[in-house]
N, CA, C and O atoms as a Tinker XYZ file with bonds, in Angstrom:
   516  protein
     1  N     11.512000   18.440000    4.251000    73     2
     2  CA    10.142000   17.990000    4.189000    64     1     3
     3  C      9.888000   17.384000    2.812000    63     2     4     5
     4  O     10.217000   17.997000    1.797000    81     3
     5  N      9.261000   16.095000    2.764000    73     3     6
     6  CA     9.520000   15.525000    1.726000    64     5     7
     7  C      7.727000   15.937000    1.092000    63     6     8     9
     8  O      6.955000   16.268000    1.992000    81     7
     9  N      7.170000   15.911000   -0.279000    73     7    10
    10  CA     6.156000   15.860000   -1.113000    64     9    11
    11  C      5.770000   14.836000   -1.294000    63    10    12    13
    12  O      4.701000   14.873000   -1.904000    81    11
    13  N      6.223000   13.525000   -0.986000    73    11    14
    14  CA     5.660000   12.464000   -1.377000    64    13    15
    15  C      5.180000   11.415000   -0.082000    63    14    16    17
    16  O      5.881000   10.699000    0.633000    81    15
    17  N      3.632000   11.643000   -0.091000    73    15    18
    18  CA     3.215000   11.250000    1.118000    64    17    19
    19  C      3.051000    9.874000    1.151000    63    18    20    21
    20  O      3.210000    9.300000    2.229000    81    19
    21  N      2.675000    9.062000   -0.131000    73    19    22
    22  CA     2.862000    7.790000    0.118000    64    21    23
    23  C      3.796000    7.278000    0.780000    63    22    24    25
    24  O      3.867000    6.628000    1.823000    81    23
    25  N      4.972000    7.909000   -0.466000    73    23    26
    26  CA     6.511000    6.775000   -0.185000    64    25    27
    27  C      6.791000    7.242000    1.288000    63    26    28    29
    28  O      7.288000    6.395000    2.030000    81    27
    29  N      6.572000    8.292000    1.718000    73    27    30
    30  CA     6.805000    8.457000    3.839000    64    29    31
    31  C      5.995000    7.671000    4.324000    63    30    32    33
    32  O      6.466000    7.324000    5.407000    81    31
    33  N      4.559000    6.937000    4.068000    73    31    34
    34  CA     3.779000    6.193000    4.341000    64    33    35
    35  C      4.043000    4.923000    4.552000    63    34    36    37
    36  O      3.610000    4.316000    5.531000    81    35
    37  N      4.905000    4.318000    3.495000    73    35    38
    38  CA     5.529000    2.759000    3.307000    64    37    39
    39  C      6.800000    2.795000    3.689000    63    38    40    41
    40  O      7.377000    1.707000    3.682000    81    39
    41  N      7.651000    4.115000    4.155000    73    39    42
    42  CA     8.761000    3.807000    4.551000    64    41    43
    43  C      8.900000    4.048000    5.819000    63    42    44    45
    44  O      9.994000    3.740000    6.293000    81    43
    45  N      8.040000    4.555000    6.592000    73    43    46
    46  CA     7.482000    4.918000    8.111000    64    45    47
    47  C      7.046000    3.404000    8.042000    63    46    48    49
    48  O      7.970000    2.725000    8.488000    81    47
    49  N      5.896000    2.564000    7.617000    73    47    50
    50  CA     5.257000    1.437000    7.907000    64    49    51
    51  C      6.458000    0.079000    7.761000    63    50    52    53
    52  O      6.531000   -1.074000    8.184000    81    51
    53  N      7.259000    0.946000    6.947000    73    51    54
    54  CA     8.176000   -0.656000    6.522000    64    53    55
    55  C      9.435000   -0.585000    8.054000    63    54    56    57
    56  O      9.636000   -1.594000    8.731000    81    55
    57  N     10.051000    0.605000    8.316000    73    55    58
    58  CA    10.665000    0.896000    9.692000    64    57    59
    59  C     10.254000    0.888000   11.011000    63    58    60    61
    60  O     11.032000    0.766000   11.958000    81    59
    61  N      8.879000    1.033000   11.117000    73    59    62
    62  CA     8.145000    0.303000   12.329000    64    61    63
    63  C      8.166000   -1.421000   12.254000    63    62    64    65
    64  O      8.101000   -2.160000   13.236000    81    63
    65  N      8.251000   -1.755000   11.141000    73    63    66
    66  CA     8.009000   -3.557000   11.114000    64    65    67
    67  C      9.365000   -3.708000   11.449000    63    66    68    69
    68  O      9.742000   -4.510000   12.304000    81    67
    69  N     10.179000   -2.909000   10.756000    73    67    70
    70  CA    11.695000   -3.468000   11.321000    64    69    71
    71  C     12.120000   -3.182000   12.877000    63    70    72    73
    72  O     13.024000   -3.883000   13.332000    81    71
    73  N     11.706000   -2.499000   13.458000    73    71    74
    74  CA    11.958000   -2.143000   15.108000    64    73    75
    75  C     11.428000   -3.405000   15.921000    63    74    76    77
    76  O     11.932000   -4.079000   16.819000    81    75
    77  N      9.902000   -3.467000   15.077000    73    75    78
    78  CA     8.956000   -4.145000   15.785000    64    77    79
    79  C      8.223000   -3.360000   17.047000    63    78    80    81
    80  O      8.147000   -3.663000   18.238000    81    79
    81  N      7.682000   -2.152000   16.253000    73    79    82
    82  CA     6.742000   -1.515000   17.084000    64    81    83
    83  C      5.360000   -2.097000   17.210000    63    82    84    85
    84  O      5.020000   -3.014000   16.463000    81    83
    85  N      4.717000   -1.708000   17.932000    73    83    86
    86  CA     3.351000   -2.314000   18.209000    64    85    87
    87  C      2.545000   -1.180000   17.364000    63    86    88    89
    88  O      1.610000   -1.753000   16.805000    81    87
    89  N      2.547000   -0.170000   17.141000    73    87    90
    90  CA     1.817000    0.773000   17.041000    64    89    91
    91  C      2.860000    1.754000   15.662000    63    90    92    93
    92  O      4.088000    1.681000   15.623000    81    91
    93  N      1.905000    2.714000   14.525000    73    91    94
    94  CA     3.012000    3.446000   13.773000    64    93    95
    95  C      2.105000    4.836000   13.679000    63    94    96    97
    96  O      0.876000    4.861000   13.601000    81    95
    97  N      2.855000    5.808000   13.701000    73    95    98
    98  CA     2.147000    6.887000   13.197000    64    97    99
    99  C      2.313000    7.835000   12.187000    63    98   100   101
   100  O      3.245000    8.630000   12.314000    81    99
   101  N      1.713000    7.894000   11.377000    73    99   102
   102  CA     1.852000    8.232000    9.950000    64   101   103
   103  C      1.749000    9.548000    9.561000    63   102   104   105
   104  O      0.521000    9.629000    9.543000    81   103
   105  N      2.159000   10.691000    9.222000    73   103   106
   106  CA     1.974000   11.722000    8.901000    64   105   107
   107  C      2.539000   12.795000    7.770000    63   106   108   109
   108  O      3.747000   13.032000    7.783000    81   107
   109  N      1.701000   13.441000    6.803000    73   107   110
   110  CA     0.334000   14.051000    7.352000    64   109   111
   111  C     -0.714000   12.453000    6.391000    63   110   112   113
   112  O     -0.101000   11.600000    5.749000    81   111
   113  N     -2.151000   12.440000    6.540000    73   111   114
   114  CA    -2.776000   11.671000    5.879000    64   113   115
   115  C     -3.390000   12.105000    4.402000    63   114   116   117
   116  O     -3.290000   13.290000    4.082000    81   115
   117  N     -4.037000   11.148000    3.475000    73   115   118
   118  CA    -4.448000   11.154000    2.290000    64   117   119
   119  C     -5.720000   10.289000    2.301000    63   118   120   121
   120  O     -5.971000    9.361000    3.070000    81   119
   121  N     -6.383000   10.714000    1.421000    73   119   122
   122  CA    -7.597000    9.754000    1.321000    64   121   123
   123  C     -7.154000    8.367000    0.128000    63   122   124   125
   124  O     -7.937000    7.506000   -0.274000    81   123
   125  N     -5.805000    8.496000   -0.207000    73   123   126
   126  CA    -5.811000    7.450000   -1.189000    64   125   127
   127  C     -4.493000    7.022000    0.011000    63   126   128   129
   128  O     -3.968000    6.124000   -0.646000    81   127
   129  N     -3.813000    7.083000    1.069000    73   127   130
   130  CA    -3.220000    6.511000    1.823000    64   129   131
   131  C     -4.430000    5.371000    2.607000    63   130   132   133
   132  O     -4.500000    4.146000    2.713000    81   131
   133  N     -5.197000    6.421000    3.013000    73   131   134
   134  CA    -6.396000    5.551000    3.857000    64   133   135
   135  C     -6.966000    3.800000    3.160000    63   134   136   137
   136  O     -7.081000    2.656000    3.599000    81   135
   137  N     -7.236000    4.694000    1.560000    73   135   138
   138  CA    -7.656000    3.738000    0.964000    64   137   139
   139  C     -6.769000    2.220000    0.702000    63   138   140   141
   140  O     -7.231000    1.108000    0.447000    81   139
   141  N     -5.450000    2.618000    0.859000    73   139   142
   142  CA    -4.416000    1.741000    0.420000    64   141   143
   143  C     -4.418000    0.888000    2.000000    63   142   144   145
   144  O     -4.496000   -0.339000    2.067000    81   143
   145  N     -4.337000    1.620000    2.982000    73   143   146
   146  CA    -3.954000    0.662000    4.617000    64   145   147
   147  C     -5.526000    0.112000    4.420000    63   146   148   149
   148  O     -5.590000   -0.764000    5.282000    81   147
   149  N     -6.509000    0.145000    3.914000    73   147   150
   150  CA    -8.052000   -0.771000    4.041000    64   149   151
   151  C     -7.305000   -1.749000    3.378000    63   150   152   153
   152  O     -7.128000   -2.848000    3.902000    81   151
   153  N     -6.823000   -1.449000    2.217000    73   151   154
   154  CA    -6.488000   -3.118000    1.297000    64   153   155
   155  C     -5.901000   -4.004000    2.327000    63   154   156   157
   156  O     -6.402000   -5.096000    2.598000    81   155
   157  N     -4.765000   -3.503000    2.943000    73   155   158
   158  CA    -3.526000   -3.838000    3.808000    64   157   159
   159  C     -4.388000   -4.503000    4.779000    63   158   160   161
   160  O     -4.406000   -5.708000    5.033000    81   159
   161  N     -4.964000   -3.757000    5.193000    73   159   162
   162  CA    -5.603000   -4.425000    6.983000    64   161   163
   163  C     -6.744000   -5.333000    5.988000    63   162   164   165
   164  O     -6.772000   -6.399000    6.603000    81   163
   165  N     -7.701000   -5.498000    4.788000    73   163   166
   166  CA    -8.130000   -6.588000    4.506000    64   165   167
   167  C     -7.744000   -8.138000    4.346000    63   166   168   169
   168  O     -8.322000   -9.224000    4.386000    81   167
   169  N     -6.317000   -7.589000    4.120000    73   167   170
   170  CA    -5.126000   -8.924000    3.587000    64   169   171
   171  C     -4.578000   -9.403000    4.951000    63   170   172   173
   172  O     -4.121000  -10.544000    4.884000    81   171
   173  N     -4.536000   -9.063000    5.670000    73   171   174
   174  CA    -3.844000   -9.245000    7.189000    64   173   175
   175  C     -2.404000   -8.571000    7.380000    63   174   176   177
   176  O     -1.753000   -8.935000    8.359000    81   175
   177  N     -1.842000   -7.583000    6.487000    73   175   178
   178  CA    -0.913000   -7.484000    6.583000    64   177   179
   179  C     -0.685000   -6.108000    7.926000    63   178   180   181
   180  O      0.413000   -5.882000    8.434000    81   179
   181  N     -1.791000   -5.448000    8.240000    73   179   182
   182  CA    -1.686000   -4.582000    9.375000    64   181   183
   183  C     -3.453000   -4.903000   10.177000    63   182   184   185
   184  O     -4.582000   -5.231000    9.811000    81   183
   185  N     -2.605000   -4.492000   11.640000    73   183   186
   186  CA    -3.999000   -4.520000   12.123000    64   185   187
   187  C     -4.794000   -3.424000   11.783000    63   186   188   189
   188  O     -4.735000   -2.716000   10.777000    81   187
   189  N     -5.837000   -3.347000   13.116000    73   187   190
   190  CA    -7.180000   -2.096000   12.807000    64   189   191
   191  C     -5.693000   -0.562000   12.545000    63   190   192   193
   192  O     -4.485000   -0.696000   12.745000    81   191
   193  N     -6.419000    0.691000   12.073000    73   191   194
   194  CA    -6.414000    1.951000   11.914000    64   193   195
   195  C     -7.178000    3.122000   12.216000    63   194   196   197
   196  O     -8.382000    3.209000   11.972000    81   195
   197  N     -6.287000    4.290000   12.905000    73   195   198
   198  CA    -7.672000    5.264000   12.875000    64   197   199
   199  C     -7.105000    6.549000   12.538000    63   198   200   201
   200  O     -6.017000    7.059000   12.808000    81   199
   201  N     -7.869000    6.854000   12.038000    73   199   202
   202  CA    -7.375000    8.560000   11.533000    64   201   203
   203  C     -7.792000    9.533000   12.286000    63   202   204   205
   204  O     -8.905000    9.489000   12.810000    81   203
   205  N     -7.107000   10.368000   12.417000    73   203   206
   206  CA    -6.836000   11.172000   13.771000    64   205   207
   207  C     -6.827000   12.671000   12.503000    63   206   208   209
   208  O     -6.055000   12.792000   11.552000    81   207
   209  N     -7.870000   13.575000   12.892000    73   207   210
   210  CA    -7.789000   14.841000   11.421000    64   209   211
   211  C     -7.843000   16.132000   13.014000    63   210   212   213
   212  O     -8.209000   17.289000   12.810000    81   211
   213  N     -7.418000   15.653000   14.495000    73   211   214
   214  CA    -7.047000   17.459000   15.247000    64   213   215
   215  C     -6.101000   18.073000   14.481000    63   214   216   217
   216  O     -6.246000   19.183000   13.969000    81   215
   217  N     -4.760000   17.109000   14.354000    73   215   218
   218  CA    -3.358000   17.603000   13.667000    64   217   219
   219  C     -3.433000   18.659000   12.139000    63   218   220   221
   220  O     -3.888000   17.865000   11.317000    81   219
   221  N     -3.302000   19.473000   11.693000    73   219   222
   222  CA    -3.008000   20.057000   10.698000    64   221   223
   223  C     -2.393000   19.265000   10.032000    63   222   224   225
   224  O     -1.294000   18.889000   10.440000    81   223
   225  N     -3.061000   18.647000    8.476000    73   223   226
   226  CA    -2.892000   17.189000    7.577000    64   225   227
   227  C     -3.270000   16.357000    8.338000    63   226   228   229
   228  O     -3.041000   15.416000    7.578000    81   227
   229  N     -3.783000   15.742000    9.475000    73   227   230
   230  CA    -4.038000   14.861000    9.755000    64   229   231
   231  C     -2.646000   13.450000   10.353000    63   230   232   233
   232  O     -1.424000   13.306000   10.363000    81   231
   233  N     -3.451000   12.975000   10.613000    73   231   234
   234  CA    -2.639000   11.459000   10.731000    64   233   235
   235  C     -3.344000   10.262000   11.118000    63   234   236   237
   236  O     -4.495000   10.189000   11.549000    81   235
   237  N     -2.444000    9.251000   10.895000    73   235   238
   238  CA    -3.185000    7.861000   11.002000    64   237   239
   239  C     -2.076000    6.925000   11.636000    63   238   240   241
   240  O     -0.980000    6.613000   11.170000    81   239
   241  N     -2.686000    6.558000   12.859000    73   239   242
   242  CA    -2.226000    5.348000   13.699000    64   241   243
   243  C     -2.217000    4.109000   13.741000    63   242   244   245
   244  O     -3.016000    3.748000   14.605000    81   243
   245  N     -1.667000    3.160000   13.196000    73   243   246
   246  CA    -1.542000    1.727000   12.511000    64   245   247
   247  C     -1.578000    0.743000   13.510000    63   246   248   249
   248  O     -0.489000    0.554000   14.052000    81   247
   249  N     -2.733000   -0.094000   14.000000    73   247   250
   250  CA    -1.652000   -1.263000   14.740000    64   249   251
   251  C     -0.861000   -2.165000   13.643000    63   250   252   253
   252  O     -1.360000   -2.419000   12.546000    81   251
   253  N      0.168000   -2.534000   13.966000    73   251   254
   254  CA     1.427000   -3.278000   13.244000    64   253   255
   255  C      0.531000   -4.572000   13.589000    63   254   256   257
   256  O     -0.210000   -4.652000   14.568000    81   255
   257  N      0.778000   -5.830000   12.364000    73   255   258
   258  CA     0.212000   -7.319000   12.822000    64   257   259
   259  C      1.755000   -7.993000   12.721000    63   258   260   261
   260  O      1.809000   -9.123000   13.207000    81   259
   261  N      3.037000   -7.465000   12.158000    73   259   262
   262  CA     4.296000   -7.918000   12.332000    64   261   263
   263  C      4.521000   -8.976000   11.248000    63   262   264   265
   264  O      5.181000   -9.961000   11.579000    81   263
   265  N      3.879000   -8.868000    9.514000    73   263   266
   266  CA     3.598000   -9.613000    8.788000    64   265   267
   267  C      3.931000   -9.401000    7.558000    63   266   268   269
   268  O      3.865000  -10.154000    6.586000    81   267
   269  N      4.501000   -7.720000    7.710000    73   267   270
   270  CA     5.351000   -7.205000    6.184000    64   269   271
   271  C      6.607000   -7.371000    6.719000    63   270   272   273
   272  O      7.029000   -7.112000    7.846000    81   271
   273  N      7.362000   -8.031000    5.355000    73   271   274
   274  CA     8.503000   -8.367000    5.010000    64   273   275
   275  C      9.313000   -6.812000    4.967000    63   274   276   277
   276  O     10.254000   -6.343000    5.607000    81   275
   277  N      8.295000   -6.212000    3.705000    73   275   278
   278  CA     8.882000   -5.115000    2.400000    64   277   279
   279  C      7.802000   -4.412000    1.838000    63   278   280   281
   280  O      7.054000   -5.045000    1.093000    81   279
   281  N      7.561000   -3.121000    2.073000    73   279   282
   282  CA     6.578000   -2.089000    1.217000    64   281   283
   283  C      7.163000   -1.090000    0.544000    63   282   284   285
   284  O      8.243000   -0.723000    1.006000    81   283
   285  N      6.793000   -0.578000   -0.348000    73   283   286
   286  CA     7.270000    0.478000   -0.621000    64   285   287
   287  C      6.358000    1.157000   -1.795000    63   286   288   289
   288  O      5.607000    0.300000   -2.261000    81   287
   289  N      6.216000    2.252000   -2.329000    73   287   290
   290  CA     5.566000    2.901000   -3.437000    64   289   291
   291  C      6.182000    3.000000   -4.707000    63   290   292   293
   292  O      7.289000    3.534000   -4.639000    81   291
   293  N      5.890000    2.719000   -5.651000    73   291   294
   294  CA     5.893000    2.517000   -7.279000    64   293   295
   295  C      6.504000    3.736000   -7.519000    63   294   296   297
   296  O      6.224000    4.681000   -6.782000    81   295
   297  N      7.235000    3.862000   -8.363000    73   295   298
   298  CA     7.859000    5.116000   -8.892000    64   297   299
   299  C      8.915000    5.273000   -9.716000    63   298   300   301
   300  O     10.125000    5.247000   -9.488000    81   299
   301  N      8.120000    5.484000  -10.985000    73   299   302
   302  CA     7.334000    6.173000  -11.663000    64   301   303
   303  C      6.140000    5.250000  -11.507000    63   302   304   305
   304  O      6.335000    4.042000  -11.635000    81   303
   305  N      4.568000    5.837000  -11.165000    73   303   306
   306  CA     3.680000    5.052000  -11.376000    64   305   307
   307  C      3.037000    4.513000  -12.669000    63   306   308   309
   308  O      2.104000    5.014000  -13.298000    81   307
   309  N      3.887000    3.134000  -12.995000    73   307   310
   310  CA     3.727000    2.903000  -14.482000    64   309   311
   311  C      2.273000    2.575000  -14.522000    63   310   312   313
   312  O      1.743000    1.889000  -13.648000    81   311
   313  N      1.603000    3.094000  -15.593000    73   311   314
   314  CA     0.459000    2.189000  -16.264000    64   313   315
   315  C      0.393000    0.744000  -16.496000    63   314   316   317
   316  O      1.513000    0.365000  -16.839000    81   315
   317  N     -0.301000   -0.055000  -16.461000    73   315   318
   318  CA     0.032000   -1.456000  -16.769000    64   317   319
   319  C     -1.439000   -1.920000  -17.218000    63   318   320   321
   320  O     -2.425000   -1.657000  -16.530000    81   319
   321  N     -1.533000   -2.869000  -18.835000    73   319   322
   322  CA    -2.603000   -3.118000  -19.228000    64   321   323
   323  C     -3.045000   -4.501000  -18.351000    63   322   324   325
   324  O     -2.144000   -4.883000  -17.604000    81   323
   325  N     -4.148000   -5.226000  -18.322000    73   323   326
   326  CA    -4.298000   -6.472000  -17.628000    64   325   327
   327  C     -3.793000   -7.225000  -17.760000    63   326   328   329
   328  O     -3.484000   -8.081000  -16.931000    81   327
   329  N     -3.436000   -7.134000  -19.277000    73   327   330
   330  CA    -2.550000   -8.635000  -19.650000    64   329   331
   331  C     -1.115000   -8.479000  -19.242000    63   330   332   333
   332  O     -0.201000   -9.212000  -19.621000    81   331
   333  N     -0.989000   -7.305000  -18.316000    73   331   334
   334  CA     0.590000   -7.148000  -18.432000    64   333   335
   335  C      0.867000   -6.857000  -16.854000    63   334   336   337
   336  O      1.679000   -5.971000  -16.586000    81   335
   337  N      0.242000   -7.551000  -15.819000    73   335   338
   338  CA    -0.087000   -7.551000  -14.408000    64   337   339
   339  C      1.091000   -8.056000  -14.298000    63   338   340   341
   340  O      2.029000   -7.419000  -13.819000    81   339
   341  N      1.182000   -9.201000  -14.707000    73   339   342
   342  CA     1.779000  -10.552000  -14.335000    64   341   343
   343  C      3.990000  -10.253000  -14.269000    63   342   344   345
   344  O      4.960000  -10.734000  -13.682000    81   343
   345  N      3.709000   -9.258000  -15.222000    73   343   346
   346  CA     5.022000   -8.764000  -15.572000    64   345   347
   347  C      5.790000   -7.686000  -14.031000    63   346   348   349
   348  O      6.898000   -7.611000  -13.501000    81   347
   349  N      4.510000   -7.066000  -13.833000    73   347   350
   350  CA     4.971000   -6.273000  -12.736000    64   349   351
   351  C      4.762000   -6.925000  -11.159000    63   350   352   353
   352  O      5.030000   -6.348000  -10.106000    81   351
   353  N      4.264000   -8.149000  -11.305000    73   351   354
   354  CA     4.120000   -9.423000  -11.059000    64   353   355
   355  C      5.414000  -10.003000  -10.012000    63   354   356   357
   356  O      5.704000  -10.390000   -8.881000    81   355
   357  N      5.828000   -9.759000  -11.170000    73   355   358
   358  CA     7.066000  -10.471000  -10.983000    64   357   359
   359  C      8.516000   -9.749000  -10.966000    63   358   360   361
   360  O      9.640000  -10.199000  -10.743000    81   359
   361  N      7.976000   -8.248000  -11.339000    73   359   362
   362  CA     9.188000   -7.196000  -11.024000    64   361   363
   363  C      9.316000   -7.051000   -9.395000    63   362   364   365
   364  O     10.298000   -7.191000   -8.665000    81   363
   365  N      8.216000   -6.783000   -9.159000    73   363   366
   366  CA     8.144000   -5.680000   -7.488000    64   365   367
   367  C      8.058000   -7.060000   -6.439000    63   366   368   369
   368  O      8.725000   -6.968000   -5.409000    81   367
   369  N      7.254000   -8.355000   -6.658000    73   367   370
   370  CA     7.418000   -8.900000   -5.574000    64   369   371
   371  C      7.925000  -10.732000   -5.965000    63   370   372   373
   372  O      8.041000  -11.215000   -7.091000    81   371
   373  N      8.190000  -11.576000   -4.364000    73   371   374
   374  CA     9.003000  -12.140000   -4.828000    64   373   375
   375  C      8.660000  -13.580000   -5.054000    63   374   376   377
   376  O      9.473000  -14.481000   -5.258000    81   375
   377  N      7.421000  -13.682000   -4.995000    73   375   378
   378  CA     6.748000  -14.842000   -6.151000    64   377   379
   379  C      5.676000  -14.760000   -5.993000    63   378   380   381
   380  O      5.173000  -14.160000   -5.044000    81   379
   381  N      4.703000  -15.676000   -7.391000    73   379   382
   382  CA     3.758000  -14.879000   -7.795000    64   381   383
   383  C      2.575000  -15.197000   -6.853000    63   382   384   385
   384  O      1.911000  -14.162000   -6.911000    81   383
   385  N      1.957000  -16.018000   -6.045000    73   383   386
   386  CA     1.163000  -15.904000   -5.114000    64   385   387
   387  C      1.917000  -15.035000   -3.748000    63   386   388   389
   388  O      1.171000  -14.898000   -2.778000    81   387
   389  N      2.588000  -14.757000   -3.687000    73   387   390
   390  CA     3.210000  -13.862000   -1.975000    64   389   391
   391  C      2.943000  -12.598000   -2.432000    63   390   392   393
   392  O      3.643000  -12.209000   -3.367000    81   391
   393  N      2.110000  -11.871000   -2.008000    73   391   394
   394  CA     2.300000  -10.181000   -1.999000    64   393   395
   395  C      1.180000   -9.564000   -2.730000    63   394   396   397
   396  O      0.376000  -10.209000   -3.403000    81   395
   397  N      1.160000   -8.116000   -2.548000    73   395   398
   398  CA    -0.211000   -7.898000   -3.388000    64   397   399
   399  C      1.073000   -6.279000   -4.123000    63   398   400   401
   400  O      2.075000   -5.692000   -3.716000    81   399
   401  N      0.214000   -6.229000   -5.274000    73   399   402
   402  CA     0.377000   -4.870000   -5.783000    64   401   403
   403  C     -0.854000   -4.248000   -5.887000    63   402   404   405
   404  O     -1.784000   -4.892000   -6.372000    81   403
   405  N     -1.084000   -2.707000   -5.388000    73   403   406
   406  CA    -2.026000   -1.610000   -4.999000    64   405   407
   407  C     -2.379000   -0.973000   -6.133000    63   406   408   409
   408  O     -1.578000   -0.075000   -6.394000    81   407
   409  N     -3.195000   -1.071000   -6.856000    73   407   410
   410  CA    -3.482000   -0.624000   -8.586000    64   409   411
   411  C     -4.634000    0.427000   -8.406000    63   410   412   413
   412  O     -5.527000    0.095000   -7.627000    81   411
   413  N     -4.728000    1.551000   -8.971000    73   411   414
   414  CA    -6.210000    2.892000   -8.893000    64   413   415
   415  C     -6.311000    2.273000  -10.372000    63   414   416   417
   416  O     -5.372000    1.982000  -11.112000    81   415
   417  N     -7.580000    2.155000  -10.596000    73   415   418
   418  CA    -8.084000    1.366000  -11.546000    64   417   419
   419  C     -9.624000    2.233000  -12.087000    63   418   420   421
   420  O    -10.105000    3.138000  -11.405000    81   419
   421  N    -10.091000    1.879000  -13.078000    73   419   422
   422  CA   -11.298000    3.161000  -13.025000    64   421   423
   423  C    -12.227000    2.475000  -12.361000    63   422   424   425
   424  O    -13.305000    3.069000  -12.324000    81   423
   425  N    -12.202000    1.254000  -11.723000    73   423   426
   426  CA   -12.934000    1.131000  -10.645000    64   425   427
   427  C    -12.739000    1.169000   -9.052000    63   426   428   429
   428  O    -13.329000    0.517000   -8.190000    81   427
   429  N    -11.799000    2.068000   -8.937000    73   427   430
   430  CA   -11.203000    2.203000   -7.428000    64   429   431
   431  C     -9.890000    1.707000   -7.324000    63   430   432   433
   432  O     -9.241000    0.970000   -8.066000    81   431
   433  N     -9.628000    2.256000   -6.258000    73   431   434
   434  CA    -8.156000    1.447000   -5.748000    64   433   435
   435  C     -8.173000    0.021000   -5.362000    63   434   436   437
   436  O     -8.899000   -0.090000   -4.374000    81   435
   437  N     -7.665000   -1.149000   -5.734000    73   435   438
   438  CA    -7.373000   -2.126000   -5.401000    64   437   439
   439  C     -6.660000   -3.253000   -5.800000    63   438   440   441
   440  O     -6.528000   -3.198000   -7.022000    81   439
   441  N     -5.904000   -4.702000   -5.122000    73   439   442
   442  CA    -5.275000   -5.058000   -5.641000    64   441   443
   443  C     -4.926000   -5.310000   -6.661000    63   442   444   445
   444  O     -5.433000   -4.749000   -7.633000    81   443
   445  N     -4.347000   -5.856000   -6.741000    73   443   446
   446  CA    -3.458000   -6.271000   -8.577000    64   445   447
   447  C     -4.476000   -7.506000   -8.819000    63   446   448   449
   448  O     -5.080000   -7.523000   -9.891000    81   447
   449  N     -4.686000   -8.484000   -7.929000    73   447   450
   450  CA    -5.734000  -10.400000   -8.130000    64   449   451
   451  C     -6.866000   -9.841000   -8.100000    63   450   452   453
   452  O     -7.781000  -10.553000   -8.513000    81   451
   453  N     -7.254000   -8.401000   -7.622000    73   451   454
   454  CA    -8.714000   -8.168000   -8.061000    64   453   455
   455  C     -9.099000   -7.461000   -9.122000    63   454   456   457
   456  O    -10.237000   -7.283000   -9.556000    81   455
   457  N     -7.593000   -6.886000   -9.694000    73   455   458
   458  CA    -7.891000   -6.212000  -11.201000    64   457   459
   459  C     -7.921000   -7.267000  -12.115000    63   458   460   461
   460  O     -8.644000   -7.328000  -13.109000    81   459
   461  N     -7.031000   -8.171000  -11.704000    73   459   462
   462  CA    -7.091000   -9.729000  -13.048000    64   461   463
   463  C     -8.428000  -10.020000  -13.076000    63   462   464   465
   464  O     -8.978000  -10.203000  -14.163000    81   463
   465  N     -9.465000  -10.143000  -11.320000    73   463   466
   466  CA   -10.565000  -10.958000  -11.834000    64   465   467
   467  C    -11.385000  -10.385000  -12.363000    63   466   468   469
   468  O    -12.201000  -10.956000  -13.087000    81   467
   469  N    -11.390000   -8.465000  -12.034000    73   467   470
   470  CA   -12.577000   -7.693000  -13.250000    64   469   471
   471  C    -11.897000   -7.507000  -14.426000    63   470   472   473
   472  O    -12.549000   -6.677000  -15.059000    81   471
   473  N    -10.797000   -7.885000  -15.140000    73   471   474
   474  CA   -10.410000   -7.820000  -16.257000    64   473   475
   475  C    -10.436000   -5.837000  -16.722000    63   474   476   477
   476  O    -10.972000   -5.157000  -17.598000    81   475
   477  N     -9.150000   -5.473000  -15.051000    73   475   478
   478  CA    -8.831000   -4.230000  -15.652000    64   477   479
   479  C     -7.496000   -3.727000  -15.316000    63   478   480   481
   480  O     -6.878000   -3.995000  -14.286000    81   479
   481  N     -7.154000   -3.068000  -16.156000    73   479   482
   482  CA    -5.663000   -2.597000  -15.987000    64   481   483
   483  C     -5.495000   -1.277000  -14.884000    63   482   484   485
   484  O     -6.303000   -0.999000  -13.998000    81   483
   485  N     -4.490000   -0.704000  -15.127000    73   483   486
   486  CA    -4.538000    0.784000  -14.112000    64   485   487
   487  C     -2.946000    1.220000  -13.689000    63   486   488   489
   488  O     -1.881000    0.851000  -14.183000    81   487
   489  N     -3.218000    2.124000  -12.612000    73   487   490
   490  CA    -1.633000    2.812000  -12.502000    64   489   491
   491  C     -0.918000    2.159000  -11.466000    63   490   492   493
   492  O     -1.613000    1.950000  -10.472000    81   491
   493  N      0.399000    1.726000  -11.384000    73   491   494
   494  CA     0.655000    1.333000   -9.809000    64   493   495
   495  C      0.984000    2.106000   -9.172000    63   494   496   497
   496  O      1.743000    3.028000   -9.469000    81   495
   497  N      0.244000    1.791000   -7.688000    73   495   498
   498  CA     0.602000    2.633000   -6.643000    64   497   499
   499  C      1.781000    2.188000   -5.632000    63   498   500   501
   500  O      2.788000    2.859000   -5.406000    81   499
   501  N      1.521000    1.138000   -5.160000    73   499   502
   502  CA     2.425000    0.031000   -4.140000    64   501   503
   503  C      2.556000   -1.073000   -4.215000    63   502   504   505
   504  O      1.854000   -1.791000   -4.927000    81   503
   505  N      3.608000   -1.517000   -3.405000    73   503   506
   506  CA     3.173000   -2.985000   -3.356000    64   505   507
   507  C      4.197000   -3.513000   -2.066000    63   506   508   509
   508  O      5.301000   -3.044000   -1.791000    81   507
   509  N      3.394000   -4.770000   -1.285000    73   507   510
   510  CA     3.609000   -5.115000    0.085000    64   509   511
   511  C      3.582000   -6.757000    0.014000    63   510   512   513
   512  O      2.657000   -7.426000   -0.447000    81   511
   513  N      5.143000   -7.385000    0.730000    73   511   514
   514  CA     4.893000   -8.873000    0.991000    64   513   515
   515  C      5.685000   -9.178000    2.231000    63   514   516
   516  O      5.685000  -10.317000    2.699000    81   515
């Protein structure tokens, strides 16, 4: 049983894209997993979601839109200042408009192009193209 619920999160979501399931189910859930598949399903990269809390931890059922390449979770979750986006930029994905990186920021969780435009740095969480 693994402790790390993200990285089972993106590696469950990245092995359903490779089967080509219609549907994924994720388990157990997080409120900062939840928060991360809203970015995802804003970007088009998954369809709708619903969280399902009968199960003990919960879970969450994905429709697949069949549009990730590659996900996976950050680790070690480096800090990164704003001016230094661009660097991790260009580490995790594979050019610089394709892909988003998932940043908790002290204004919430969200992408990496929406931390450039409030001019804030933060921790990485993921990143998906």
């Amino acid at each position: 049983m693994s402790r790390d619920t993200l990285n089972d999160a993106m590696t469950t979501i990245k092995n359903y894209e490779m089967l080509g399931k219609e549907d994924c189910v994720i388990r157990p859930s997080s409120k900062l997993l939840i928060e991360i598949l809203k970015i995802f399903q804003k970007s088009g990269y998954i369809g709708d979601f619903e969280v399902i809390e009968t199960v003990p931890g919960g879970e969450v059922r994905v429709n697949m839109a069949h549009k990730i390449n590659n996900c996976g979770a950050v680790k070690p979750r480096f800090y990164t200042k704003r001016n230094d986006i661009m660097r991790w930029e260009m580490r995790y994905l594979p050019s610089m408009d394709f892909g988003l990186l998932i940043m908790s920021t002290s204004k919430g969780i969200m992408a990496h192009k929406e931390a450039k435009e409030n001019n804030t740095g933060g921790t990485l969480l993921a990143y998906v193209y």
